[in-house]
N, C-alpha and C positions, 0 to 999 in steps of 0.2 A: 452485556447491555444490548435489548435489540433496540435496531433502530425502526422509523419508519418510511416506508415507502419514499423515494426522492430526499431524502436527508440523511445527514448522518454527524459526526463528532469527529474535529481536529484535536490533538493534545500535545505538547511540546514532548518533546522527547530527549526525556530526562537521562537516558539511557547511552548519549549519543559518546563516542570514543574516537572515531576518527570523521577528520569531514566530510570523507565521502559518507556517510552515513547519512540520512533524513533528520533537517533541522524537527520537521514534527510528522505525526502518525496519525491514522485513524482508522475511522471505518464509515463507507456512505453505502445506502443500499440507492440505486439506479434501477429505476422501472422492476422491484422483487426479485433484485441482482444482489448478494452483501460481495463488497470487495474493499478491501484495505489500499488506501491512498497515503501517501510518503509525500511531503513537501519540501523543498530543499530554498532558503532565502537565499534569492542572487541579487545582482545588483550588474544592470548592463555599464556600458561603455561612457555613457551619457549622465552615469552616476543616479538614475532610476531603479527603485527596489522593487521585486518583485518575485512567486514563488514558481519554480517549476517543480511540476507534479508528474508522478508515477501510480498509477492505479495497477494491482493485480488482486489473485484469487485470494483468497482468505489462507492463511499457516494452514498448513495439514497437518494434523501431528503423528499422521497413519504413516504418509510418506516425511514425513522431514523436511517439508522446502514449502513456499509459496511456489505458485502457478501463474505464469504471466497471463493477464487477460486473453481468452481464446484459444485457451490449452487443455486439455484435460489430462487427470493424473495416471501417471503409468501404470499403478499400481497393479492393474493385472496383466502388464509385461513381466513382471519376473520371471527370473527364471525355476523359480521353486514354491 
């Protein structure tokens, strides 16, 4: 799916097995950035819902892992 410029798609995350896992998933692209955001529904002290958010790089499927925002991939660290 691309997105456009400044927006992007939440989806529940149908997927989920343990709670630390992200209640939902997506992808927004930020100023011709694509990066994958994870929301997790909390709920403070005061009985107020609300979500905290993790933004990083997009799956690699070169390397195996997402990249935390501000990282680049090792991949030409190997050692072979």
């Amino acid at each position: 799916m691309e997105t456009k410029v400044n927006s992007g798609a939440i989806f529940r995350n149908d997927k989920k097995t343990k709670e630390t896992q992200p209640d939902y998933r997506g992808r927004v692209n930020v100023e011709g950035k694509e990066l994958e955001i994870s929301l997790w529904l909390k709920e403070s002290k005061a009985g107020l819902k609300y979500f905290s958010a993790a933004f990083s790089e997009p799956y690699n499927k070169v390397t195996s892992e997402a990249q935390p925002v501000g990282t680049e991939s090792k991949i030409n660290d190997l050692p072979f």
